[in-house]
mmCIF file as gemmi writes it, N, C-alpha and C atoms, coordinates in Angstrom:
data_model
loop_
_atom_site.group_PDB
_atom_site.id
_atom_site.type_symbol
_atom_site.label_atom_id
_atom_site.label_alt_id
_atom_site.label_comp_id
_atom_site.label_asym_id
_atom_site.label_entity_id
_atom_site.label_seq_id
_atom_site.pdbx_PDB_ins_code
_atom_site.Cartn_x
_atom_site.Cartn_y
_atom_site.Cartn_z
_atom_site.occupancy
_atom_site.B_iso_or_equiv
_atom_site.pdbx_formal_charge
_atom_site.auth_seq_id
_atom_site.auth_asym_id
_atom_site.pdbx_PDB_model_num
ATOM 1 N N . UNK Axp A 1 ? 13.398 22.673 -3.654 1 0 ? 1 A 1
ATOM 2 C CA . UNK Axp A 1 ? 12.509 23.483 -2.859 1 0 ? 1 A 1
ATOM 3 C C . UNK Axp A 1 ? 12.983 23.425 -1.407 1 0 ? 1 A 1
ATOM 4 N N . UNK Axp A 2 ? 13.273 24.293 -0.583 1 0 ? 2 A 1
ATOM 5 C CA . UNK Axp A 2 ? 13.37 24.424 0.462 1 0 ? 2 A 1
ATOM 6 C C . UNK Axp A 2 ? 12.039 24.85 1.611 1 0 ? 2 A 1
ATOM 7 N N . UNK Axp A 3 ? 12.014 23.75 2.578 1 0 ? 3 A 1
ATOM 8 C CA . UNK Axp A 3 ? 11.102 23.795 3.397 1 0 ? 3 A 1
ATOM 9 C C . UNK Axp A 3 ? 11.781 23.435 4.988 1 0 ? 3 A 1
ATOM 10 N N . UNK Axp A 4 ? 11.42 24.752 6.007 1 0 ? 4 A 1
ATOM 11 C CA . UNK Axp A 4 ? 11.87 24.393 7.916 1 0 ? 4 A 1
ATOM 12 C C . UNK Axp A 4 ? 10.473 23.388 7.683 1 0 ? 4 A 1
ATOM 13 N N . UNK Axp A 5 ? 11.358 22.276 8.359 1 0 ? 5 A 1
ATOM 14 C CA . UNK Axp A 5 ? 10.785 21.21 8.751 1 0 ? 5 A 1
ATOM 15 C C . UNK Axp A 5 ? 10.1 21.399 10.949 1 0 ? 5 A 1
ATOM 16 N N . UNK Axp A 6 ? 8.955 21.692 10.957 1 0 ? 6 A 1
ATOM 17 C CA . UNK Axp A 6 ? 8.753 21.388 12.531 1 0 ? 6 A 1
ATOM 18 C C . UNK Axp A 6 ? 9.807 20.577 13.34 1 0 ? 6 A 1
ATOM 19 N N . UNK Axp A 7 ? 10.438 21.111 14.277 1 0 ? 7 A 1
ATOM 20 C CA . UNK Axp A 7 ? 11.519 20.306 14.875 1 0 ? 7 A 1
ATOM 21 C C . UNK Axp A 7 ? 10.857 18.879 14.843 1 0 ? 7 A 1
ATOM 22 N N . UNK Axp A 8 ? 9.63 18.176 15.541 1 0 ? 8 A 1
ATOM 23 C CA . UNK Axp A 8 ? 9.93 16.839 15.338 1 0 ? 8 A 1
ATOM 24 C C . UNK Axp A 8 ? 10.185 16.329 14.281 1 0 ? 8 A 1
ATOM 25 N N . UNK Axp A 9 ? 9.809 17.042 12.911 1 0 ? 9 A 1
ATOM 26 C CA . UNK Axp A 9 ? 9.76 16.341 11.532 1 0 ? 9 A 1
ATOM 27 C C . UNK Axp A 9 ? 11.212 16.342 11.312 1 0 ? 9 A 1
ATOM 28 N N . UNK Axp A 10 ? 11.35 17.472 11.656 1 0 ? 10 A 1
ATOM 29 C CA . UNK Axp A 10 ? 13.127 17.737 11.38 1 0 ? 10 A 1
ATOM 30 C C . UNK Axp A 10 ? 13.967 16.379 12.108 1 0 ? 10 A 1
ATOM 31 N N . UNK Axp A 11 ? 13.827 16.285 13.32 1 0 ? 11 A 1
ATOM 32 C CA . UNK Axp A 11 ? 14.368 14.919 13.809 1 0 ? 11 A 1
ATOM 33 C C . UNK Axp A 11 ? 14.29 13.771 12.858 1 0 ? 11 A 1
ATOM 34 N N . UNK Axp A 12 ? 13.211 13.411 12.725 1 0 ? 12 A 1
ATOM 35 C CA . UNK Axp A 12 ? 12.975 12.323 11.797 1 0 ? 12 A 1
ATOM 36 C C . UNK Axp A 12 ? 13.462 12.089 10.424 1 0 ? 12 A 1
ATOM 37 N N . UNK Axp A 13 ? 14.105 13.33 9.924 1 0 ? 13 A 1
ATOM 38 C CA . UNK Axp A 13 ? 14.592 13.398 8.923 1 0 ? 13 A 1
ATOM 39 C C . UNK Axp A 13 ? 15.824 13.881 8.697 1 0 ? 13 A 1
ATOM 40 N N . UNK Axp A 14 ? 16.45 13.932 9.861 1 0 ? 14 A 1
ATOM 41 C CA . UNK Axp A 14 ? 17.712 13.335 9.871 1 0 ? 14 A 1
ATOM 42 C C . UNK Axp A 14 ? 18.502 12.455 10.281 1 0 ? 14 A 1
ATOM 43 N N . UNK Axp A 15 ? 17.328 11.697 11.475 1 0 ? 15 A 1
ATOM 44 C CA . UNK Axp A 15 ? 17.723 10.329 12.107 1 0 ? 15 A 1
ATOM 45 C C . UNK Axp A 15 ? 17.322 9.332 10.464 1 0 ? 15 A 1
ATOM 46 N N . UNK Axp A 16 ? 16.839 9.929 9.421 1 0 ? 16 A 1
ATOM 47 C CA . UNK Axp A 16 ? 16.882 8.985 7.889 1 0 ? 16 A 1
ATOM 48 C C . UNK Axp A 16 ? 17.748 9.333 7.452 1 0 ? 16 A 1
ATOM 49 N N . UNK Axp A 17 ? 18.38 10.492 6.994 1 0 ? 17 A 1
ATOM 50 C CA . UNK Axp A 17 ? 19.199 10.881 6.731 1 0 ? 17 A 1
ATOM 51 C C . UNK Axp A 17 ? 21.026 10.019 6.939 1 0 ? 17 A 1
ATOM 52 N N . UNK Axp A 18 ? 20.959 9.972 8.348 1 0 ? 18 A 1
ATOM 53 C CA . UNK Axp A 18 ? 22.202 9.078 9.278 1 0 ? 18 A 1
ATOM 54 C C . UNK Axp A 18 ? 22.274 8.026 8.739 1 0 ? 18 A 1
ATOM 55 N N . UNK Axp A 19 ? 21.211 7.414 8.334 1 0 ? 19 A 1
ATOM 56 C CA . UNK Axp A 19 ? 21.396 5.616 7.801 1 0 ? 19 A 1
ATOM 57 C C . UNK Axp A 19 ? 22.374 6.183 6.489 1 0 ? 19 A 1
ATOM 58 N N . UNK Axp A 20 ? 22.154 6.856 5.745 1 0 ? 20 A 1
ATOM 59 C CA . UNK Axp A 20 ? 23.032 6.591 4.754 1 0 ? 20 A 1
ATOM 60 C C . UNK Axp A 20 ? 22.098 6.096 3.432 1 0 ? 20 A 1
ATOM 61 N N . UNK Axp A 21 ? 21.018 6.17 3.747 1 0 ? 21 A 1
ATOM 62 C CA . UNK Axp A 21 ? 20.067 5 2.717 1 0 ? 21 A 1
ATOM 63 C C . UNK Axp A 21 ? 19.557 6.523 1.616 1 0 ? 21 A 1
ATOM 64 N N . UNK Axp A 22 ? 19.853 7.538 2.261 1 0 ? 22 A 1
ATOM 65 C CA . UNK Axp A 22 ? 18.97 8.684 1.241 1 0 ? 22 A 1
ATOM 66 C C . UNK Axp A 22 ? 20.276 9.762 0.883 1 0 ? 22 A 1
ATOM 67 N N . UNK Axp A 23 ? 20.609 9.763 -0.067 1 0 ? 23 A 1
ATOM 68 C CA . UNK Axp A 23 ? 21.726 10.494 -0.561 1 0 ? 23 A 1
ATOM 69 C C . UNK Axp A 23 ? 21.204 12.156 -0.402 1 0 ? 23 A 1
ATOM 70 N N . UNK Axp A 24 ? 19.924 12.472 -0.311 1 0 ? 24 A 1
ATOM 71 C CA . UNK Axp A 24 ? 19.483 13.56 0.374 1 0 ? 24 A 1
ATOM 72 C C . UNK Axp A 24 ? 17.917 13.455 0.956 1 0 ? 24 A 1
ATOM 73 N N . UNK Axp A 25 ? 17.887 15.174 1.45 1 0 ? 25 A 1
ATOM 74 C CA . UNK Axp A 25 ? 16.189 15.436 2.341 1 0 ? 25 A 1
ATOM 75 C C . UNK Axp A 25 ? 15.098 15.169 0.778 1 0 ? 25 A 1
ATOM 76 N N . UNK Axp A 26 ? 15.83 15.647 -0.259 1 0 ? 26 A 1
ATOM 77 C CA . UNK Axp A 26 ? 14.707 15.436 -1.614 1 0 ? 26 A 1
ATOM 78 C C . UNK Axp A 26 ? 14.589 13.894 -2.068 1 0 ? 26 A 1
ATOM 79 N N . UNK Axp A 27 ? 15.765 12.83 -1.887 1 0 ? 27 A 1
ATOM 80 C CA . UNK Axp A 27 ? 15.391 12.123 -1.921 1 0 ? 27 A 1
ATOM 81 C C . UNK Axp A 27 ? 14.281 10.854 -0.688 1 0 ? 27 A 1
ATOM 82 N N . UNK Axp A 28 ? 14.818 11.643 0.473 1 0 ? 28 A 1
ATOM 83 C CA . UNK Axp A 28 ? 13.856 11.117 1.452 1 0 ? 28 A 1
ATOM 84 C C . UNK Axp A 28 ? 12.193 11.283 1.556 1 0 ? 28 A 1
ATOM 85 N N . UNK Axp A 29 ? 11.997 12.253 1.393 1 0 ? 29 A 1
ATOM 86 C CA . UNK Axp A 29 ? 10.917 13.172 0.871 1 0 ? 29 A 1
ATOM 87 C C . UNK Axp A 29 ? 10.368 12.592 -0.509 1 0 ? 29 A 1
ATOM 88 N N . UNK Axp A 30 ? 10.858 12.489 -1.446 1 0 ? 30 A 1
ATOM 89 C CA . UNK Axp A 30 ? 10.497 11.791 -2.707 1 0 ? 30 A 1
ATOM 90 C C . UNK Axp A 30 ? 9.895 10.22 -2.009 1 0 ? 30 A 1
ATOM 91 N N . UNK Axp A 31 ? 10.467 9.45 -1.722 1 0 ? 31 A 1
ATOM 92 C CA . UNK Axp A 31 ? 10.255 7.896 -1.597 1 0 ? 31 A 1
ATOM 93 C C . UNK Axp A 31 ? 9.31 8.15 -0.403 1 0 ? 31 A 1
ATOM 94 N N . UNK Axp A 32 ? 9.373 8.786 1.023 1 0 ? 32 A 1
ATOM 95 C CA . UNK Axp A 32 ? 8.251 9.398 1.889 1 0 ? 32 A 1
ATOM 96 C C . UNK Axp A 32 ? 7.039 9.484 0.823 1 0 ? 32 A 1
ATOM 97 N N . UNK Axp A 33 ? 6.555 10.126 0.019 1 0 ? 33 A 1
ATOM 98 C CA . UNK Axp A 33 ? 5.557 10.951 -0.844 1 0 ? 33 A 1
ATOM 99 C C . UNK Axp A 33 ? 4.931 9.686 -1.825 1 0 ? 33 A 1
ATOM 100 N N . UNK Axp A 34 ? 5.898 8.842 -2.32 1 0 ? 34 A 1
ATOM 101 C CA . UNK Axp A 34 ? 5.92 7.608 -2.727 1 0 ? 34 A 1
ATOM 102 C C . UNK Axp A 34 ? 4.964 6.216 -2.069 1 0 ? 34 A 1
ATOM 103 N N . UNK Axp A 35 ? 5.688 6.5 -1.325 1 0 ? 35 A 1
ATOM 104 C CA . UNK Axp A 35 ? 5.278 5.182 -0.008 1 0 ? 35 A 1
ATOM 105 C C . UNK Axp A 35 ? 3.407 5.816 0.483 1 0 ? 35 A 1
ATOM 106 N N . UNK Axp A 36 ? 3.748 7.138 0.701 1 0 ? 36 A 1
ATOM 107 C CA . UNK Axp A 36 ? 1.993 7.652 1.182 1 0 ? 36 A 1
ATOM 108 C C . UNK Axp A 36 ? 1.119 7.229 -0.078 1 0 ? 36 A 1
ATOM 109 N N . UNK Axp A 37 ? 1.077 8.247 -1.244 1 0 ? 37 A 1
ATOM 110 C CA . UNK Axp A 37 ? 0.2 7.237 -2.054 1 0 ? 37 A 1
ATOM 111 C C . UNK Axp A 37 ? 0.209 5.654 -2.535 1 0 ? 37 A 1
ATOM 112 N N . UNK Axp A 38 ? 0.915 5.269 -2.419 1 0 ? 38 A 1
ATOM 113 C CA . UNK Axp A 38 ? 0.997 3.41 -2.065 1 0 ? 38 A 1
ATOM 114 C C . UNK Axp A 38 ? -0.27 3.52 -1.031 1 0 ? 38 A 1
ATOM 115 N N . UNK Axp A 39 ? 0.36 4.088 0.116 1 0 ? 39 A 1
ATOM 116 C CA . UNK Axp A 39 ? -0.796 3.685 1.049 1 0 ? 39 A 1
ATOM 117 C C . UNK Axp A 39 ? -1.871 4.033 1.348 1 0 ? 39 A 1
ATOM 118 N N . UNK Axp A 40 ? -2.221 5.569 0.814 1 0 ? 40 A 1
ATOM 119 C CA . UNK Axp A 40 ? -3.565 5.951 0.355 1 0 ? 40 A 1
ATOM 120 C C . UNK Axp A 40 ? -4.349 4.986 -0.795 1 0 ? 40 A 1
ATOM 121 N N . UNK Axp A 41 ? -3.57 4.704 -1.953 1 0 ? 41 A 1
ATOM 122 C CA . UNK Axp A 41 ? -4.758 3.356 -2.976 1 0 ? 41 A 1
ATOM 123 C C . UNK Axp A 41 ? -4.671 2.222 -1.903 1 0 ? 41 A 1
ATOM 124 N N . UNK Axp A 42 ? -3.941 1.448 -1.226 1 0 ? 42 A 1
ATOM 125 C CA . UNK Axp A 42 ? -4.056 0.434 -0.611 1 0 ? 42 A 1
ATOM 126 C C . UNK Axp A 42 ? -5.311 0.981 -0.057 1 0 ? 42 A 1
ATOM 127 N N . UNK Axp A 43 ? -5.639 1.741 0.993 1 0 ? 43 A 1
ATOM 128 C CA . UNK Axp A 43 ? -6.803 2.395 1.51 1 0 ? 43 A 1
ATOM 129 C C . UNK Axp A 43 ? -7.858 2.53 0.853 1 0 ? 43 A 1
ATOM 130 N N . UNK Axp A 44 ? -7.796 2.921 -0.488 1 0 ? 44 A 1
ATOM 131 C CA . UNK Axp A 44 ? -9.141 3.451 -1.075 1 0 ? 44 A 1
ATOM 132 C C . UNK Axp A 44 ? -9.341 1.733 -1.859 1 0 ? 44 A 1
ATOM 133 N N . UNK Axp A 45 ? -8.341 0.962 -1.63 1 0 ? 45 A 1
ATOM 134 C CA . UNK Axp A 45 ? -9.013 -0.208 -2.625 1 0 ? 45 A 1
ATOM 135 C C . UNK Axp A 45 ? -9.781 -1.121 -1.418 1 0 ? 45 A 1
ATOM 136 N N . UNK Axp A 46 ? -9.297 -1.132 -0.464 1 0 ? 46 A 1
ATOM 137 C CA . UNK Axp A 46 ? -9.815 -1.93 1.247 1 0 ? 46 A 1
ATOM 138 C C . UNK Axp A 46 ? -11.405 -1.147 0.898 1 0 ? 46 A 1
ATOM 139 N N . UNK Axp A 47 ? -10.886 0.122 0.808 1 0 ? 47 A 1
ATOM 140 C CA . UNK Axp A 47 ? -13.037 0.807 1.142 1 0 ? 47 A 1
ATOM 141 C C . UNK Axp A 47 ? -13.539 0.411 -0.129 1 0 ? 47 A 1
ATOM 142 N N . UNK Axp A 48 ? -12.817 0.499 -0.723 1 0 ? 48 A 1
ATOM 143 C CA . UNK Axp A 48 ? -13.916 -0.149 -2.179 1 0 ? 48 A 1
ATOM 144 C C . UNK Axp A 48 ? -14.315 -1.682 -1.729 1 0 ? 48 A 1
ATOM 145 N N . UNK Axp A 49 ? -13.832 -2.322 -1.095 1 0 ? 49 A 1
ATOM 146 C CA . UNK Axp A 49 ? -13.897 -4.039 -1.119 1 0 ? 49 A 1
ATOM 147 C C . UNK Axp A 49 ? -15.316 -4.054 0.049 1 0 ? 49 A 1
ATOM 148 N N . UNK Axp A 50 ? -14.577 -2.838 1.471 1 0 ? 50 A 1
ATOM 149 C CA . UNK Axp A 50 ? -15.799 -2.979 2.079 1 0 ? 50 A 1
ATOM 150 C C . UNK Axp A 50 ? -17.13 -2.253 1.839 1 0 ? 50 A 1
ATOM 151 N N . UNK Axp A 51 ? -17.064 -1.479 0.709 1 0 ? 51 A 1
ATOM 152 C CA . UNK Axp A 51 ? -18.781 -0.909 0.009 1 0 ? 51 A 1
ATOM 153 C C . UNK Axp A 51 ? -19.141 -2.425 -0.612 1 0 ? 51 A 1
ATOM 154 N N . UNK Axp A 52 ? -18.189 -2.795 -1.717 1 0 ? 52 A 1
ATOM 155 C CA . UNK Axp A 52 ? -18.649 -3.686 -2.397 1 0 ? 52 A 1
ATOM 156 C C . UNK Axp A 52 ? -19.252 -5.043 -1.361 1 0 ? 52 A 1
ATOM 157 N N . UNK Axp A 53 ? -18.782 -5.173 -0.507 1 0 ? 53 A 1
ATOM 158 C CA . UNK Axp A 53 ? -19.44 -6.098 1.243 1 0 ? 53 A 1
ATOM 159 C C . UNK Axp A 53 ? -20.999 -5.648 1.119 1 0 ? 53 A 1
ATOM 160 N N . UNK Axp A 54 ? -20.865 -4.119 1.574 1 0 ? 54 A 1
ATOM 161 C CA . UNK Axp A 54 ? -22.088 -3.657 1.974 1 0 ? 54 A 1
ATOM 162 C C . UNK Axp A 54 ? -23.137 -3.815 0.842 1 0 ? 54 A 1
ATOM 163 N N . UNK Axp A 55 ? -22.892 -3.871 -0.107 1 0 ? 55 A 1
ATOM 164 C CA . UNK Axp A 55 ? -24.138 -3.516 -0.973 1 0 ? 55 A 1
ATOM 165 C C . UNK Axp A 55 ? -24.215 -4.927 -1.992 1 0 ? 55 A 1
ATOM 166 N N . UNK Axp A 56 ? -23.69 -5.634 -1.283 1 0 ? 56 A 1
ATOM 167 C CA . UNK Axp A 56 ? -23.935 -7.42 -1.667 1 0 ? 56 A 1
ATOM 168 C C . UNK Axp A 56 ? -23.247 -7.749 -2.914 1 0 ? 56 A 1
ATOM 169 N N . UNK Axp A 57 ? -22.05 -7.101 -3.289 1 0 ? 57 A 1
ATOM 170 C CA . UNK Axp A 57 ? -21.303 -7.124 -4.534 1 0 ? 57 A 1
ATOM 171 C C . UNK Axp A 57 ? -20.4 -8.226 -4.511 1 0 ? 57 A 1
ATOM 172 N N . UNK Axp A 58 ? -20.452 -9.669 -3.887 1 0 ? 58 A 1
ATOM 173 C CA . UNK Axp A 58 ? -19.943 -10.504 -3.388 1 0 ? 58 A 1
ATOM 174 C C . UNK Axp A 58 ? -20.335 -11.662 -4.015 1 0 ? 58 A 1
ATOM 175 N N . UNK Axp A 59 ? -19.302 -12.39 -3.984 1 0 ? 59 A 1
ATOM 176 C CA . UNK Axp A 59 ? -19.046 -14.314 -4.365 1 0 ? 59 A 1
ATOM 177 C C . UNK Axp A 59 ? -18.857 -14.932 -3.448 1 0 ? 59 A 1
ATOM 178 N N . UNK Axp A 60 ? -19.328 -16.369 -3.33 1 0 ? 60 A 1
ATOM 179 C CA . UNK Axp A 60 ? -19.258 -17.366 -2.502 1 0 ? 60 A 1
ATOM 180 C C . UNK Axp A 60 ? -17.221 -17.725 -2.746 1 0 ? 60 A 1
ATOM 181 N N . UNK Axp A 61 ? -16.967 -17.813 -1.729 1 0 ? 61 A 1
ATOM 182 C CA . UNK Axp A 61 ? -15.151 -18.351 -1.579 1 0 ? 61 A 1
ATOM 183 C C . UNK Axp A 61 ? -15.134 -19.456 -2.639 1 0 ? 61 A 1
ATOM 184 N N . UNK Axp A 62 ? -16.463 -20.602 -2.235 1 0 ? 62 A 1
ATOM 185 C CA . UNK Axp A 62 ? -16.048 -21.486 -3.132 1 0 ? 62 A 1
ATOM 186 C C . UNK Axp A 62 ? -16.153 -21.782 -4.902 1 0 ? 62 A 1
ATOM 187 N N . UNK Axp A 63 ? -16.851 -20.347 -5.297 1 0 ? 63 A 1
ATOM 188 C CA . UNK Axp A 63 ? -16.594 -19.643 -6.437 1 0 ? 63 A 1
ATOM 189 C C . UNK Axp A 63 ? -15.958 -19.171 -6.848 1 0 ? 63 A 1
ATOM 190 N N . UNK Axp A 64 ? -15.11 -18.413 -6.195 1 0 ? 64 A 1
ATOM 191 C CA . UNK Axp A 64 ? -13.818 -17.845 -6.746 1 0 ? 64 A 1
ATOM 192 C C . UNK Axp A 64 ? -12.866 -18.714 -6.42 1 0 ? 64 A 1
ATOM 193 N N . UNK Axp A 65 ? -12.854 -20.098 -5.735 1 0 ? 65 A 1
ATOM 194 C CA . UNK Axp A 65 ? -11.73 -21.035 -5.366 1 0 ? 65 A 1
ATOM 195 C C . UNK Axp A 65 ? -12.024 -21.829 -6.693 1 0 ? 65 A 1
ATOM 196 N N . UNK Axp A 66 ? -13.004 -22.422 -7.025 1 0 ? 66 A 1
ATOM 197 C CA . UNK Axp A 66 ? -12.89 -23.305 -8.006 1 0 ? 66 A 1
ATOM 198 C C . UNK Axp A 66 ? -12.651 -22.449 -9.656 1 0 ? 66 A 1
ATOM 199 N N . UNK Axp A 67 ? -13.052 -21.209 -9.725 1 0 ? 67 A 1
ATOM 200 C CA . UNK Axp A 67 ? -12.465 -20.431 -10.551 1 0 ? 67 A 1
ATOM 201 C C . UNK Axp A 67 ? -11.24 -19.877 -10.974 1 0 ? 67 A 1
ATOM 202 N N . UNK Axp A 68 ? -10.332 -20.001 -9.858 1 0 ? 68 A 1
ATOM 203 C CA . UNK Axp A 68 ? -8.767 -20.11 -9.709 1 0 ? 68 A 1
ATOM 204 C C . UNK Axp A 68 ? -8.534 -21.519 -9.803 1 0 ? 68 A 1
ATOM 205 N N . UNK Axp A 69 ? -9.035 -22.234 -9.654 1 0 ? 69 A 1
ATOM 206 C CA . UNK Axp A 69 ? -8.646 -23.751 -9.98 1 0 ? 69 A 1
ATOM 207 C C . UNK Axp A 69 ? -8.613 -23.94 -11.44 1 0 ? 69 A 1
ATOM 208 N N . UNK Axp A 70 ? -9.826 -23.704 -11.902 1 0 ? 70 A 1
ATOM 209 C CA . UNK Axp A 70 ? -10.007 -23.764 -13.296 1 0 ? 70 A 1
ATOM 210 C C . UNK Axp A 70 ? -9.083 -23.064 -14.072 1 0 ? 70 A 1
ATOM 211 N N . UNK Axp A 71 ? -8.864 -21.885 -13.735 1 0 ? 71 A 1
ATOM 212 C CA . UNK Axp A 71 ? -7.465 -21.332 -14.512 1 0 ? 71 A 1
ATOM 213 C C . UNK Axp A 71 ? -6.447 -22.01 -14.063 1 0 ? 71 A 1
ATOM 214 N N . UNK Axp A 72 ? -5.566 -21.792 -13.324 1 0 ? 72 A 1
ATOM 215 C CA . UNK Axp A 72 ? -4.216 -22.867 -13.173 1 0 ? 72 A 1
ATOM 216 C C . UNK Axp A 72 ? -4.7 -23.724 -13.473 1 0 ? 72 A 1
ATOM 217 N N . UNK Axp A 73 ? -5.797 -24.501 -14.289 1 0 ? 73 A 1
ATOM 218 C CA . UNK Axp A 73 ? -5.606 -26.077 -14.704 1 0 ? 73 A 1
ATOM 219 C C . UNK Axp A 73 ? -5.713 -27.206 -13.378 1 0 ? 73 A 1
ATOM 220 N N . UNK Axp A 74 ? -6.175 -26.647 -12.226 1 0 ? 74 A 1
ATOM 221 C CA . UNK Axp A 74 ? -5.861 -28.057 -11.054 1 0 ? 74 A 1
ATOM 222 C C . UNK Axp A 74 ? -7.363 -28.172 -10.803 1 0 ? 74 A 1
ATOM 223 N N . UNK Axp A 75 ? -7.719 -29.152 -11.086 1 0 ? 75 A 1
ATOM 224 C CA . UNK Axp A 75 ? -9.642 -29.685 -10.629 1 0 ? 75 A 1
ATOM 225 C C . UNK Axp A 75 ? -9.395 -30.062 -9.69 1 0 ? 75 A 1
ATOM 226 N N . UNK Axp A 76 ? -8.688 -30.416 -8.732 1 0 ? 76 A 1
ATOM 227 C CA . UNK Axp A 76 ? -9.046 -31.338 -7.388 1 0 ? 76 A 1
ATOM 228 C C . UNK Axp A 76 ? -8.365 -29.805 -6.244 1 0 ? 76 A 1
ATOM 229 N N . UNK Axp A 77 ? -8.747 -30.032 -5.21 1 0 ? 77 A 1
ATOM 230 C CA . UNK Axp A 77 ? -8.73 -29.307 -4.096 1 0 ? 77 A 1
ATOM 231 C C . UNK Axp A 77 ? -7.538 -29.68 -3.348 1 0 ? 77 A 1
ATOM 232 N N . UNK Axp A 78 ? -6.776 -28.728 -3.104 1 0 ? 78 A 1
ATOM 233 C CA . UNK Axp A 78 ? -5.199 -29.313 -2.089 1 0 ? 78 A 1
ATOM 234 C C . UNK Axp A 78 ? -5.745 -28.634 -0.868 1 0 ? 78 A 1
């Protein structure tokens, strides 16, 4: 697919290009597109953690510490 990139975008994607690291604009663009939804779920899992805050969906630390203890097998506290 061919797309004019806005000159700044265009910069940016050929100062990636120069490294040598993207054998092309589709593969830069591919791993770009990649990396955003990575970081959109990273995002939507943070707001899920802070609803689950808000609406008291929460464990004491030292509940989920001695519950990870109990699985790996270690009873005493390092």
């Amino acid at each position: 697919m061919q797309y004019e990139f806005p000159p700044d975008v265009n910069q940016l994607v050929r100062r990636h290009l120069a490294t040598g690291c993207y054998p092309s604009e589709d593969a830069l663009i591919r791993e770009a597109l990649v990396a955003l939804e990575e970081r959109n779920e990273f995002l939507a899992d943070i707001q899920a953690g802070i609803d689950d805050m808000e609406h008291g969906r929460t464990r004491p630390l030292e509940d989920v510490a001695a519950e990870i203890r109990a699985t790996l097998g270690s009873a005493t506290r390092t």
